[in-house]
N, C-alpha and C positions, 0 to 999 in steps of 0.2 A: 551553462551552469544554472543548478534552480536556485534562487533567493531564496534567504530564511526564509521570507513572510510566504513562500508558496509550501516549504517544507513543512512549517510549525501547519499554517490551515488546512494541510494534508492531513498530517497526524491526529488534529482535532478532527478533523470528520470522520476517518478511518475509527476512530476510540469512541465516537458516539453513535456512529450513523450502522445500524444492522442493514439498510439497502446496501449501503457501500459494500463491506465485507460480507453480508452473511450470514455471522456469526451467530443471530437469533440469542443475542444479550448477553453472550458469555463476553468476563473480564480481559480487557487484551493487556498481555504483560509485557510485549515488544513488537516494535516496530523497525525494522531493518531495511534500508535501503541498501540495495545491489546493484549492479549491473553496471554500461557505459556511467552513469552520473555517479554511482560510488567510486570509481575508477579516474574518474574525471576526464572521461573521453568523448563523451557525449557530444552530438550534433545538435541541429534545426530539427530533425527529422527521428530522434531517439525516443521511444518511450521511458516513462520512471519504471524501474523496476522496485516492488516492495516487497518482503515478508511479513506476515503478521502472524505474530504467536497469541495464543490465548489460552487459559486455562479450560478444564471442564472437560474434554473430553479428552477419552481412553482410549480411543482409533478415529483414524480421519475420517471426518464427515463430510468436509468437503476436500474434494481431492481436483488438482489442474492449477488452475488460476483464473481470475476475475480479469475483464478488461473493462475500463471506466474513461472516460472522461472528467476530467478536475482543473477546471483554469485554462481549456485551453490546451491542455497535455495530454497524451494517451497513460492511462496509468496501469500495471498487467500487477495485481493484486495475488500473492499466492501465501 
C-alpha cells in the first residue's frame, strides 16, 4: 500500500514538474490513481498506475503513457 506522504509528493511533482508529465505548462485538473494500488492489490513488485488530466488541449498530444521512477517505485504516467 503507498503512504499518504508518497501519494500527496507524487501529486506535487506530477502538478509542477513538466519533465515528469510532459505537459509543457499546461494546468492539470486531476489526478487519478488506477490500477492494483487503487484496487488494493498491489504487491512488492507493482507499479503506480496514474492518470493525469489537464486542460489546453483539443486532441492528444501526448498519446501512451510515461514510465518514471519516484521514491523508489516504478510509476506508468498516462
Amino acid at each position: 500500500m503507498l503512504s499518504e506522504a508518497f501519494i500527496k509528493a507524487l501529486v506535487q511533482e506530477i502538478a509542477t514538474s513538466n519533465r515528469l508529465t510532459g505537459i509543457d505548462g499546461q494546468w492539470v485538473q486531476a489526478i487519478g490513481l488506477t490500477g492494483c494500488h487503487a484496487r488494493g492489490t498491489a504487491t512488492a513488485y507493482s507499479d503506480v498506475d496514474v492518470y493525469v488530466f489537464v486542460s489546453g488541449y483539443s486532441t492528444p498530444q501526448y498519446e501512451g503513457y510515461q514510465l518514471h521512477r519516484f521514491q523508489g517505485q516504478l510509476v506508468s504516467i498516462s
